[in-house]
C-alpha positions in Angstrom: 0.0 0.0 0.0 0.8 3.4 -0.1 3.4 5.1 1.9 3.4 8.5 4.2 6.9 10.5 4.0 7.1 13.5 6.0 9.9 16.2 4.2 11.6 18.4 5.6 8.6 21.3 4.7 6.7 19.7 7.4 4.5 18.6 4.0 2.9 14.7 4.3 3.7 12.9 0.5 2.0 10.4 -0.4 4.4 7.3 -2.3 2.4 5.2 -4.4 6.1 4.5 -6.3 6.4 1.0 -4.7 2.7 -0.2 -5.9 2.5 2.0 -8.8 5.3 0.1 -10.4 4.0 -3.4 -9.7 1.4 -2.5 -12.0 3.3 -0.6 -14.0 5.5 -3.8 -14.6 2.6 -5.7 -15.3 1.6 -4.0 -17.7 5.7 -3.8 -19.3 4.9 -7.8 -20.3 2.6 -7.0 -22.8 2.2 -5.0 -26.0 0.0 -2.5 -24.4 0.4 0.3 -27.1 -2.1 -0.5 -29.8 -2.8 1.3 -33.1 -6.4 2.0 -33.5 -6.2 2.2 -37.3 -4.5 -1.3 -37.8 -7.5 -2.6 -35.2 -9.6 -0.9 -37.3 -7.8 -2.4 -40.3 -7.3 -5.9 -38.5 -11.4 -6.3 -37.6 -12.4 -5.3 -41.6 -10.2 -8.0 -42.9 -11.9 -10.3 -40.2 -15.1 -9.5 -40.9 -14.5 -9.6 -45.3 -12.5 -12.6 -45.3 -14.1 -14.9 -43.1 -17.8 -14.0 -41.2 -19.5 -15.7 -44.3 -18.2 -19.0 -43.5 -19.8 -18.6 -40.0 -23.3 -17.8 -41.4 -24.5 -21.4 -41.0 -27.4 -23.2 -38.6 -24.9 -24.7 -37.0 -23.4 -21.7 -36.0 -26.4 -19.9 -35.1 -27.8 -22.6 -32.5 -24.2 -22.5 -30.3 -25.2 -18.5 -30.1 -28.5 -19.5 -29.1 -26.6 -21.4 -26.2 -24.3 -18.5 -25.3 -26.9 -16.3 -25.0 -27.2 -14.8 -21.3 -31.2 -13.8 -21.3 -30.4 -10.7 -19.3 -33.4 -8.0 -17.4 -31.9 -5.1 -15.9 -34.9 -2.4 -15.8 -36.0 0.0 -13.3 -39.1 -1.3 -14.0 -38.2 -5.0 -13.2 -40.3 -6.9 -10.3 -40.5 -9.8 -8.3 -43.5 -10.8 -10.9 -41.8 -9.8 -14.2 -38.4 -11.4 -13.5 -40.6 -14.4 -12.3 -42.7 -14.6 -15.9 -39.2 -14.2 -17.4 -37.6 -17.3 -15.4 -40.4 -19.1 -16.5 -40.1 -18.7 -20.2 -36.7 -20.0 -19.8 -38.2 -23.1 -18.3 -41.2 -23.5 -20.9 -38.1 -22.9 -23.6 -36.8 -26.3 -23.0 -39.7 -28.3 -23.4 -41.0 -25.6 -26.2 -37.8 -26.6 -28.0 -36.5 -30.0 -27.1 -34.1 -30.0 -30.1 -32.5 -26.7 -29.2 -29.6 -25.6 -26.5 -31.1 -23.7 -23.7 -29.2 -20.0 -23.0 -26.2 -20.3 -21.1 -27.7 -17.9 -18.0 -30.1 -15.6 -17.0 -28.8 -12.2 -15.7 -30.9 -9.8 -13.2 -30.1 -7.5 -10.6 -29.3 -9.0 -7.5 -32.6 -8.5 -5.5 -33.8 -11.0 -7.7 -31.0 -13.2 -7.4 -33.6 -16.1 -4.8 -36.4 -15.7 -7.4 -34.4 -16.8 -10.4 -32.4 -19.3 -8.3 -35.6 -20.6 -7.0 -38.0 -20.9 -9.4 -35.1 -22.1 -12.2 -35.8 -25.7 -13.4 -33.1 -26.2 -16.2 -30.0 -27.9 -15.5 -27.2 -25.6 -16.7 -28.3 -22.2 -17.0 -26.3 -19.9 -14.6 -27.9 -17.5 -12.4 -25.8 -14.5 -13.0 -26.5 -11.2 -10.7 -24.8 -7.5 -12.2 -23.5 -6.5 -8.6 -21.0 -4.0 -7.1 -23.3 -1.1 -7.9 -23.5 -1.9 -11.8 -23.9 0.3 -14.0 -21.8 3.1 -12.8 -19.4 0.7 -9.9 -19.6 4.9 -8.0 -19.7 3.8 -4.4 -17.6 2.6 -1.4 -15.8 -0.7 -1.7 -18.1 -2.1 1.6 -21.2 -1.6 -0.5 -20.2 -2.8 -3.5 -18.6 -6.2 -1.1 -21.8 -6.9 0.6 -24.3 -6.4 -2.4 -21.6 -9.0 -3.9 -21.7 -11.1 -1.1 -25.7 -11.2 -0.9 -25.9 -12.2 -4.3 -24.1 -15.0 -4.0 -25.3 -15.8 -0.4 -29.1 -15.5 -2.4 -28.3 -17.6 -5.3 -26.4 -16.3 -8.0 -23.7 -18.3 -9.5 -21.7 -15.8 -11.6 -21.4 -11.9 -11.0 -20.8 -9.8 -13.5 -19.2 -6.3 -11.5 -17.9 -3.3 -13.4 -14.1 -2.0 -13.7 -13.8 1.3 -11.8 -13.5 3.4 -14.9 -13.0 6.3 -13.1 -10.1 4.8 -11.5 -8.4 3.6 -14.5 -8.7 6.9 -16.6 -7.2 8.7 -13.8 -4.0 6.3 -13.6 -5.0 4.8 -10.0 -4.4 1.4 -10.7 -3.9 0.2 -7.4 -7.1 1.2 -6.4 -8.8 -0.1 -9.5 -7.0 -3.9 -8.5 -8.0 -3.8 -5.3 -11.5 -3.4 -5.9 -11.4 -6.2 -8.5 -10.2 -8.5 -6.0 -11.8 -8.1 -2.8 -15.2 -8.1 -5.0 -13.5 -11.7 -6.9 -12.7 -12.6 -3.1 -16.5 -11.8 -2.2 -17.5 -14.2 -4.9 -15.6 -16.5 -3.5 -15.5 -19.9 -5.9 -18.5 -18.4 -8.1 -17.3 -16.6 -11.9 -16.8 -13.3 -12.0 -17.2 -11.0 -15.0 -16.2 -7.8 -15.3 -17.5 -5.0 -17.5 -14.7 -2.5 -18.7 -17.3 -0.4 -20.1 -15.2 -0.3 -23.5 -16.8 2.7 -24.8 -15.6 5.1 -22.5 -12.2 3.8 -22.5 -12.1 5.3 -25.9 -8.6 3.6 -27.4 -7.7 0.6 -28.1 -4.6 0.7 -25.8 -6.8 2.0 -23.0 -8.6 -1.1 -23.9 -5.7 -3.4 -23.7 -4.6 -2.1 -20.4 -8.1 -2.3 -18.6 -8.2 -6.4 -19.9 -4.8 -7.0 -18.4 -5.8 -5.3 -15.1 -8.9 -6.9 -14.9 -7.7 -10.4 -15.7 -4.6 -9.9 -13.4 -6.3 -8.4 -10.0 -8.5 -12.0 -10.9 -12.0 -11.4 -13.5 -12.6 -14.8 -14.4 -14.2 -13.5 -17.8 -13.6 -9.9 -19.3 -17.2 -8.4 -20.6 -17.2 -5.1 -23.1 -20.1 -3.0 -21.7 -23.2 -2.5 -19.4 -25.5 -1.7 -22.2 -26.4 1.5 -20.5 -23.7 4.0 -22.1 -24.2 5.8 -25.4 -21.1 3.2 -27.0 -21.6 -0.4 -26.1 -19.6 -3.3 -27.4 -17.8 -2.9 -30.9 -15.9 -5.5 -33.2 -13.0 -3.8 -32.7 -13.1 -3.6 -28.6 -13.8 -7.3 -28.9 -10.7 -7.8 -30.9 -8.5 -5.8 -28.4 -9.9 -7.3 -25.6 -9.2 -11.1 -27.2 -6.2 -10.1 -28.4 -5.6 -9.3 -24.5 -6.8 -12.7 -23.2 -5.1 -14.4 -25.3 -1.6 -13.0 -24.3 -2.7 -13.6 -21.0 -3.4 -17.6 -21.7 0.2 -17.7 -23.6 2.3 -15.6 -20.2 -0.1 -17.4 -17.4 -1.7 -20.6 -18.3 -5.0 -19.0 -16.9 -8.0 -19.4 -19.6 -10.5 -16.6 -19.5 -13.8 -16.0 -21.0 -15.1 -13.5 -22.9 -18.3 -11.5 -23.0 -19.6 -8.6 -25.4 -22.6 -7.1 -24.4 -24.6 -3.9 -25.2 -25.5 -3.2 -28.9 -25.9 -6.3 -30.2 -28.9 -6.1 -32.4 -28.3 -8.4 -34.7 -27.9 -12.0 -35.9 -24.6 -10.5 -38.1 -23.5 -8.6 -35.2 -23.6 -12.2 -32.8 -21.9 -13.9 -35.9 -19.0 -11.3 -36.2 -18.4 -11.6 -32.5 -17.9 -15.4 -33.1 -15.9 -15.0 -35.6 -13.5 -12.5 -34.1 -13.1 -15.1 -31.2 -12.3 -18.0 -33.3 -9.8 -16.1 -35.1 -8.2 -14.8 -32.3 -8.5 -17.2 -29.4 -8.8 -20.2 -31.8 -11.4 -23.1 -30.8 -10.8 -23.6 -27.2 -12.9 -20.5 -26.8 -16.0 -21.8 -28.4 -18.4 -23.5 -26.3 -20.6 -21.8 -23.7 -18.4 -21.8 -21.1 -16.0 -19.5 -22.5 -18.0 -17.3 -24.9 -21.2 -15.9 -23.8 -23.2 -12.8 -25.4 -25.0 -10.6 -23.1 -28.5 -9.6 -24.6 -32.0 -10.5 -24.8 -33.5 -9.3 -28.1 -30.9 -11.6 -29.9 -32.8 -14.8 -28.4 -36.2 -14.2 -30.7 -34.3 -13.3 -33.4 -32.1 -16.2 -33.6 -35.3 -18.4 -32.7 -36.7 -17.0 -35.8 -33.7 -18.0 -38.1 -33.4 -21.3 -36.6 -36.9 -22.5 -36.9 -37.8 -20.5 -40.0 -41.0 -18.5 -38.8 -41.4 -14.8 -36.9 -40.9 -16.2 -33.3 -41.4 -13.7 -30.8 -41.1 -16.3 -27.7 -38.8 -14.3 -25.4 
């Protein structure tokens, strides 16, 4: 932590040298300094070359899987969230032939209704904690509502990266939020949201995924959805481009999640792709990929089965 130095001027300074360059060094293992043109560049030759060979059924039903069926409005309710749960059970005898989504994400007050009232094997109960969306509040609020999510059911958190923190170089701080919130999660997943469009460059981006992974997110996520600039192609190509670096220096696999903006089948399909090409095949099952959005769900229904579903 940081240390007090009194000078000679009867001034207190405030070291953060020691802890400063811990991150600092960190950070000097990877190529942090990222061009956003050649991402730019990178992402368009992606997308031209080699999205049309992922336009298939097949490809479509293993984004149905990695969907997380997410509700986060003011207007959410014990009764609502309740009806939503439900639809997730109906789903799998609705459509035997199909994967179910991968979770269903709420806020945490309705962490015991989800947990209790959800009847297919395999779909995670995932709670935004931490005070999502803006992550503005002391660290013993942010731990308990953490802690009560898990303590009411939830079995993955998604929290989100103190951007504030970050922007304004106060890295220690930033890591030791991530990791007494990962500690309050205990042996549950924990995402966390950088919030990509606020980060603004791709280098920013590269840092804030190294950070992240290193002060222990068990999956990086792009966005909350509730900023003007959710998740892009090319943020999901820094931040992949990030976790994979992190596989090849640590051994440690972690998942990734965009989130925010995606409004289309094409848009799910070039996030797939983007994964495969980076992080290769490993990455590909529902485990380590998972798309945060709702609206996604009918529309990929409707391309699977062939008729205007609107069952979500």
């Amino acid at each position: 932590m940081s240390e007090h130095h009194h000078c000679a001027c009867g001034h207190e300074h405030h070291e953060h040298n020691t802890e400063t360059n811990k991150y600092e060094a960190v950070l000097a293992q990877y190529a942090t300094q990222m061009d956003d043109a050649e991402v730019q560049a990178s992402v368009k030759k992606i997308i031209a070359e080699k999205v049309h060979e992922n336009d298939t059924a097949e490809v479509k039903r293993f984004l149905f899987g990695s969907i997380e069926l997410t509700s986060l409005n003011t207007t959410d309710s014990d009764a609502s969230i309740l009806a939503f749960t439900q639809k997730v059970n109906q789903f799998d005898s609705a459509y035997p032939h199909l994967p179910h989504v991968a979770a269903v994400c709420t806020y945490p007050c309705f962490a015991e209704v989800v947990s209790d009232m959800l009847e297919v094997d395999g779909v995670e109960v995932t709670c935004v904690a931490g005070s999502f969306p803006s992550s503005q509040a002391v660290i013993e609020v942010k731990v308990a509502e953490t802690a009560l999510a898990v303590r009411d059911g939830a079995t993955e958190i998604d929290i989100v990266m103190p951007v504030g923190k970050f922007l304004s170089g106060n890295y220690e701080e930033l890591c030791d939020d991530i990791s007494e919130l990962k500690q309050a999660c205990g042996s549950r997943p924990m995402k966390v949201i950088l919030e990509t469009g606020c980060l603004k460059t791709a280098t920013h981006i590269k840092k804030a995924s190294l950070l992240s992974m290193y002060a222990g997110a068990d999956y990086i996520k792009t966005s909350t959805g509730k900023e003007k600039v959710s998740a892009t192609p090319e943020a999901a190509y820094v931040m992949c481009q990030a976790i994979k670096e992190y596989h090849e220096k640590t051994g440690i696999q972690i998942g990734f999640k965009p989130a925010g903006g995606i409004n289309t089948v094409m848009d799910a399909i070039i996030y797939y792709t983007i994964v495969k090409e980076v992080l290769g095949q490993e990455w590909l099952t529902n485990k380590w990929f998972r798309l945060g959005t709702s609206r996604l769900a009918n529309m990929l229904l409707s391309e699977l089965t062939g008729e205007d579903v609107k069952f979500f």
